[in-house]
C-alpha positions as CSV (number, residue, x, y, z in Angstrom):
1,X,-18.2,-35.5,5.2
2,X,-19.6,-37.5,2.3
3,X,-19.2,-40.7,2.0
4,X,-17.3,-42.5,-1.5
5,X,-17.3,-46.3,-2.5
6,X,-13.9,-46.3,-4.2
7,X,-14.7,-49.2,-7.2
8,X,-10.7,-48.9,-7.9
9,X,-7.5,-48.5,-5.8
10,X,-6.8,-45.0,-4.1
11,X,-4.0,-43.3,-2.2
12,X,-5.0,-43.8,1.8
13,X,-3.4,-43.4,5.0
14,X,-2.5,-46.3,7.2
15,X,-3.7,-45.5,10.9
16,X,-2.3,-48.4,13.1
17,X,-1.4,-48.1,16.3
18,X,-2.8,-44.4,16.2
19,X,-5.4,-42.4,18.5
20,X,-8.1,-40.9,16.9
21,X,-11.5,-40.2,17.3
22,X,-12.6,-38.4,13.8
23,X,-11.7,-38.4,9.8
24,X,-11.0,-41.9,10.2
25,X,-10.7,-43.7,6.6
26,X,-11.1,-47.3,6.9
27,X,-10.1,-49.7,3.7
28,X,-12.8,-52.6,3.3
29,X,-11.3,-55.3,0.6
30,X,-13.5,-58.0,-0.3
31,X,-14.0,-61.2,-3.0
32,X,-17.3,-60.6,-3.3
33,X,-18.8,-59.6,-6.8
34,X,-20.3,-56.0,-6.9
35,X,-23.4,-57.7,-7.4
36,X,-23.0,-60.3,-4.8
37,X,-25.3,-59.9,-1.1
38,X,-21.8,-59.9,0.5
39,X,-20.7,-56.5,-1.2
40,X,-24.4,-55.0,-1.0
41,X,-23.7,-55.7,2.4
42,X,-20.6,-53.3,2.6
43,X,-22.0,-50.8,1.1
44,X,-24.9,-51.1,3.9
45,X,-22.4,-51.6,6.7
46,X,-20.3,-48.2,5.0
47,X,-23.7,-45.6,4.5
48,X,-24.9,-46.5,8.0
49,X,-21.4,-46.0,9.5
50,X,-20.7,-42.9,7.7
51,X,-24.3,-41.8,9.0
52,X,-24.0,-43.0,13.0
53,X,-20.5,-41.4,12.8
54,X,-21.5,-38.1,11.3
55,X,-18.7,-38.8,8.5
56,X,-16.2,-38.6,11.4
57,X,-15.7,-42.2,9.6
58,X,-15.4,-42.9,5.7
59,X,-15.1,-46.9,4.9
60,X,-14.1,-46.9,1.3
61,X,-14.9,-50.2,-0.4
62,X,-12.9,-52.4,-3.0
63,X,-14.8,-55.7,-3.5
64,X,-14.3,-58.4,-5.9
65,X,-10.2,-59.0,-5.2
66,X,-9.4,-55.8,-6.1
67,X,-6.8,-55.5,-3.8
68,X,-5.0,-59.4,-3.9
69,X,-6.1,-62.8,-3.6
70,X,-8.4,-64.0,-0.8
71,X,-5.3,-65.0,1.2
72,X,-3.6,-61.8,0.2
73,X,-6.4,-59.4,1.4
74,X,-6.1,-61.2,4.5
75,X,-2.5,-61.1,5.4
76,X,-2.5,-57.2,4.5
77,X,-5.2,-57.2,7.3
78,X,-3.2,-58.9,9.3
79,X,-0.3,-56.2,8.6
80,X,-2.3,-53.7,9.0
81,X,-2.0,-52.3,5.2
82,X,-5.7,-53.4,4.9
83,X,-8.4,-51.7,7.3
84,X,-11.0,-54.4,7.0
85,X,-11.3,-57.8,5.1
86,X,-14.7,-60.4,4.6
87,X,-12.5,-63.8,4.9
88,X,-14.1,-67.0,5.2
89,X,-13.0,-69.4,8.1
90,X,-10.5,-71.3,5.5
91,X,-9.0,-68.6,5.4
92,X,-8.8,-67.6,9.0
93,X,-7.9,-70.8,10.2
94,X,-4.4,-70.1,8.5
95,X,-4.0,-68.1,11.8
96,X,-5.8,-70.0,14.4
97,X,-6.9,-73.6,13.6
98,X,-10.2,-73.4,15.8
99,X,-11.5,-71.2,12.9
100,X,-10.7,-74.7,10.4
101,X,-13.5,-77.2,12.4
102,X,-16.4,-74.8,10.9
103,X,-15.9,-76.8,7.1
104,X,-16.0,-79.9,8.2
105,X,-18.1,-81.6,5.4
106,X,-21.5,-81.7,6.3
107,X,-21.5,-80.7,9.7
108,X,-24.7,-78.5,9.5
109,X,-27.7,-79.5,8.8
110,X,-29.2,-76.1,8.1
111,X,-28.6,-72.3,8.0
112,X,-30.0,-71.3,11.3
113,X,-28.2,-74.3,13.0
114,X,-25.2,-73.1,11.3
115,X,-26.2,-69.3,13.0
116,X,-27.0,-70.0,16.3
117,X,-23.6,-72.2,16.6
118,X,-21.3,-69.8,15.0
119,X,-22.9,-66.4,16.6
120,X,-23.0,-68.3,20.0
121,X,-20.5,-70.7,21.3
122,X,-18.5,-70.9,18.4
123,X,-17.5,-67.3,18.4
124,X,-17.6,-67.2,22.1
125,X,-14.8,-69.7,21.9
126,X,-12.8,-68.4,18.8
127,X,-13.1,-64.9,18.8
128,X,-10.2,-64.3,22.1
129,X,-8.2,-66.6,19.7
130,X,-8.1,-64.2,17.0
131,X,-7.1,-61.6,18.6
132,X,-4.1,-63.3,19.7
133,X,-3.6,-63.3,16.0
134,X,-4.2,-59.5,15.3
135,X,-7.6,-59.5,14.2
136,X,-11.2,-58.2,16.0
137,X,-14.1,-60.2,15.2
138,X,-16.9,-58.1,14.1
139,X,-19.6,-60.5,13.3
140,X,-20.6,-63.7,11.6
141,X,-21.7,-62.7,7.7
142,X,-22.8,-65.7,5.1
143,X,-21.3,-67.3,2.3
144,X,-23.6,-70.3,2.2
145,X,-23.5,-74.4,1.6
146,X,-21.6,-75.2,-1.1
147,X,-22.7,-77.2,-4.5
148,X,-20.9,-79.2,-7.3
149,X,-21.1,-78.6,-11.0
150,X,-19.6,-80.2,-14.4
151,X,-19.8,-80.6,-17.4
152,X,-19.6,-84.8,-17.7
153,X,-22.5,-86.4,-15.8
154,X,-25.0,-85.3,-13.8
155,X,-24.7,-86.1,-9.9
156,X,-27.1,-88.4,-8.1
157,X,-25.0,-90.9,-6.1
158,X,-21.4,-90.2,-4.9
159,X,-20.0,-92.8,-7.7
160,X,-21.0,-89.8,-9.6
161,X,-18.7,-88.0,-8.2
162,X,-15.8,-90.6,-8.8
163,X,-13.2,-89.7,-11.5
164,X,-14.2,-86.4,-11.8
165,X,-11.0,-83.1,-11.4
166,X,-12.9,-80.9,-10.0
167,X,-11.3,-77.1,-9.0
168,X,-11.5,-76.4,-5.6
169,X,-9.7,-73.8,-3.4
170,X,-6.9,-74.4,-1.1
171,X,-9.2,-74.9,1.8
172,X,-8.1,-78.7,2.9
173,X,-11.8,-79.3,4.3
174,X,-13.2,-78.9,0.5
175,X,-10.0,-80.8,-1.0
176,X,-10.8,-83.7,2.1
177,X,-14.6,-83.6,0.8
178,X,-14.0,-84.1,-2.7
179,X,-11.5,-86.4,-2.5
180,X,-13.4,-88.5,0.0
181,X,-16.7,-89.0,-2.7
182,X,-13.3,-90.1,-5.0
183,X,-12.8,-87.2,-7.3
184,X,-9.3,-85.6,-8.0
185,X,-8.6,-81.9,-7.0
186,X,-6.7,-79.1,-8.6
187,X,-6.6,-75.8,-7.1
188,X,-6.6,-73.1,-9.6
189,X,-7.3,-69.2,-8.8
190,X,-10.3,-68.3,-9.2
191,X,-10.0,-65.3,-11.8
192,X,-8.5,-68.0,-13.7
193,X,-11.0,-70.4,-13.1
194,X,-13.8,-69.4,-16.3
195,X,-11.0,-70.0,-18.6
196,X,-10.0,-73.5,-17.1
197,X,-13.9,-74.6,-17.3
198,X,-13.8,-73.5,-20.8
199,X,-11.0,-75.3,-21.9
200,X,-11.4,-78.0,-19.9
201,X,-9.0,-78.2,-17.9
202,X,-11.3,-79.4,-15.1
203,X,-14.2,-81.0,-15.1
204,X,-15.5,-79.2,-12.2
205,X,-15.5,-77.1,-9.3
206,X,-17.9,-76.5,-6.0
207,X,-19.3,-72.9,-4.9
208,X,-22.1,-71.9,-3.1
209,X,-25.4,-70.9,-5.2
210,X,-24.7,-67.2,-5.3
211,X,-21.4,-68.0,-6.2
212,X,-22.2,-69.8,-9.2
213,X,-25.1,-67.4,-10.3
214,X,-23.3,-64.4,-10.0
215,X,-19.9,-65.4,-11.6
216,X,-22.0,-66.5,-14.3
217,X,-20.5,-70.5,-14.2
218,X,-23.5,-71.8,-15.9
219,X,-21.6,-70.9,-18.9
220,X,-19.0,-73.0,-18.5
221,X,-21.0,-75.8,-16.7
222,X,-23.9,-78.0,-17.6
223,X,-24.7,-80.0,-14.2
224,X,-25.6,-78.5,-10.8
225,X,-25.9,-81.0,-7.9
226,X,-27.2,-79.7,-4.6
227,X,-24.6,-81.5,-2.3
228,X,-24.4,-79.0,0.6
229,X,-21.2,-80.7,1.2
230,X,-19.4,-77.8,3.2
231,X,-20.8,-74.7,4.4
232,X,-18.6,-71.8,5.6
233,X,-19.5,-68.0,6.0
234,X,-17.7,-64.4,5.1
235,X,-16.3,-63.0,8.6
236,X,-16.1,-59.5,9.4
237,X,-12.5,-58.6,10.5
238,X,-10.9,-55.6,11.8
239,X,-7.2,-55.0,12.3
240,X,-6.9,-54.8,15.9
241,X,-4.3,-52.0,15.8
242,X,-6.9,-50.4,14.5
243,X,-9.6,-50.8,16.4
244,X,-7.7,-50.2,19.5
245,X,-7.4,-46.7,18.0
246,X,-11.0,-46.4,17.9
247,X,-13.1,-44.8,20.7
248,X,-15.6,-46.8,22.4
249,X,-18.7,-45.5,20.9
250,X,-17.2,-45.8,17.7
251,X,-16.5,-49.4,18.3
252,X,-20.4,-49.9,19.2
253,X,-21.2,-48.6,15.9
254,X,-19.0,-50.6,13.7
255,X,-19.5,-54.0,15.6
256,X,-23.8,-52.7,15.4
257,X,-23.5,-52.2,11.8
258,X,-21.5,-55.4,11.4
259,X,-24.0,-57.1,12.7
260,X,-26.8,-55.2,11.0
261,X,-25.1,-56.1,7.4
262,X,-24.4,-60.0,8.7
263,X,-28.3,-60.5,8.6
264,X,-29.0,-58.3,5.9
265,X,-26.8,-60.8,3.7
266,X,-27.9,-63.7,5.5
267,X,-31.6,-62.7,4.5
268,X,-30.9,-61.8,0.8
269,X,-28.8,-65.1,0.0
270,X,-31.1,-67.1,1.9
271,X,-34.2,-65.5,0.2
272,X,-32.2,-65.2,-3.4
273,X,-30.8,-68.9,-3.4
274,X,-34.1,-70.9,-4.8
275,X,-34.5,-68.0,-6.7
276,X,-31.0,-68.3,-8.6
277,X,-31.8,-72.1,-8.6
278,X,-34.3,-72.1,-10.7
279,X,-33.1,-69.3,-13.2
280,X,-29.4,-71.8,-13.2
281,X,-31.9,-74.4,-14.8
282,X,-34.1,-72.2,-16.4
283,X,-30.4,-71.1,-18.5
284,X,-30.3,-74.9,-19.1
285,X,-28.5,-76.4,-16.3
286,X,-29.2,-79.7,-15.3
287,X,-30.0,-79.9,-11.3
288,X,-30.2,-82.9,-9.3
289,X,-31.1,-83.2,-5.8
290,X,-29.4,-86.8,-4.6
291,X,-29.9,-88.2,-1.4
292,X,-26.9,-86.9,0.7
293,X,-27.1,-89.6,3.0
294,X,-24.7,-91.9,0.8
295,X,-22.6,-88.6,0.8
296,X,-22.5,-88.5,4.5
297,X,-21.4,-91.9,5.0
298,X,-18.4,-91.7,3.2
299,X,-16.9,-88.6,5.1
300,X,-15.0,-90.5,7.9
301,X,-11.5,-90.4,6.5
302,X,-12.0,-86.7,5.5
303,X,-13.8,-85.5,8.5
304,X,-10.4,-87.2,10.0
305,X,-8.4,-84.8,8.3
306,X,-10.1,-81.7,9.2
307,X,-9.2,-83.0,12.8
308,X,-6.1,-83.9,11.8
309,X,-5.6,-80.6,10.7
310,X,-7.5,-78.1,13.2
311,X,-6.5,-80.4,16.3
312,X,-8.3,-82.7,18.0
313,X,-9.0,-80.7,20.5
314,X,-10.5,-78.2,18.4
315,X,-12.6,-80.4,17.0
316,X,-14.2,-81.7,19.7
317,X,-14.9,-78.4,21.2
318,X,-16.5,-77.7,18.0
319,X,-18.3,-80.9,17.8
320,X,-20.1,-80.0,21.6
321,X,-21.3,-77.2,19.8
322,X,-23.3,-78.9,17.2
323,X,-25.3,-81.4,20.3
């Protein structure tokens, strides 16, 4: 059986609940953009599992929101209408809070302490919770540390970042971030969010690198700062209805592959990110590099709320993780 990345929406076949072991189609919805590591992923994860599977198993792909919102795409996992789904773990920890402790603001220090905490203990600890929820783990995928641009000043110190409305997501970590270093926040879709830049409606938002390179912000933006402030990662989820339908070996394969793809991305956004830098300034951006130690000191009341929020207990689990 040959494989096909569906760009577009397609009739498919919902397989819950259902015992099969061959001609298996799996829907893969995504926010990635098609040029984005996280969707050359996909495709990646689909070839080699159509390959290991002998076509017995067709994922058909449908990145960049095709199929809903973020939160949207999630739920229909959730519901089983949707196969497969990259959500980050603001997303996730709509469904179990231990998922929300990961974006506390600047809790990692680096990407491979952020990997060997969230591939380790972390998911370890989280992943049984998830299920409770409906959802498999697969594997740990990237997304990266996320940066602030705008178009009013430049950012050096966090009284940079004071007075600013910036757009953020509905993620509370981000909103507790920003509003900790003083700026206001408005959350605004993010299809919508090149026409609020443009028209300033905000100042401002905060996305990783890749983010901002491949959605092309630096057209709406003049200043880049390299805050770091929150990192947070694509997961790779399965409806558990469905995998429960799957046969063992076909379950090695997926979660293999899922793992294959997680360092495949990790590698490319890792390797791409000074890379996208330096073209972002090269286009005319300004970037600045503060001192995030300022930052870092002001992140009490919102590291609070990300507490507040996941649970205590959560948090310190979470925070044992990072000793």
């Amino acid at each position: 059986m040959r494989l096909h990345h569906l760009l577009c929406g397609a009739a498919v076949f919902a397989f819950a609940g259902t015992a099969y072991a061959q001609d298996v189609t799996l829907k893969f919805g995504h926010f990635a953009a098609e040029t984005h590591p996280g969707h050359l992923a996909a495709v990646q994860f689909a070839e080699n599992v159509a390959e290991r599977t002998n076509g017995d198993i067709v994922v058909e792909l449908f990145p960049a929101n095709q199929l809903g919102s973020p939160p949207e795409q999630l739920e229909q996992t959730v519901l089983g209408a949707l196969d497969m789904n990259l959500p980050t773990q603001g997303g996730l920890d709509k469904y179990e809070k231990a998922f929300g402790t990961v974006m506390t603001p600047f809790a990692f220090d680096s990407y491979e302490q952020a990997h060997q905490v969230l591939d380790g203990p972390f998911q370890d600890w989280a992943a049984p919770k998830l299920e409770e929820q409906g959802l498999v783990m697969l594997s740990n995928w990237e997304y990266g540390f996320r940066n602030i641009t705008n178009n009013v000043r430049p950012i050096l110190t966090p009284e940079d970042v004071n007075g600013l409305k910036l757009r953020t997501p509905p993620e509370l970590q981000i909103v507790a971030a920003m509003e900790g270093l003083g700026a206001s926040t408005t959350q605004i879709a993010f299809t919508e969010l090149p026409n609020a830049l443009n028209q300033g409606v905000v100042d401002g938002q905060e996305n990783p690198i890749g983010v901002i390179y491949h959605f092309k912000l630096n057209e709406f933006q003049e200043n880049l700062a390299l805050t770091r402030h929150v990192y947070n990662s694509m997961v790779h989820v399965i409806n558990k209805d469905v995998w429960d339908g799957l046969t063992d070996e076909q379950q090695t394969i997926l979660r293999e592959e899922s793992q294959a793809s997680a360092q495949m991305m990790r590698a490319a956004v890792m390797a791409q990110e000074q890379e996208e830098i330096a073209a972002l300034a090269a286009a005319g951006m300004v970037v600045t590099e503060p001192d995030l130690a300022p930052f870092v000191a002001m992140m009490g009341p919102a590291r609070q709320r990300v507490a507040d929020y996941s649970g205590q207990e959560n948090m310190d689990k979470f925070l044992s993780f990072l000793e």
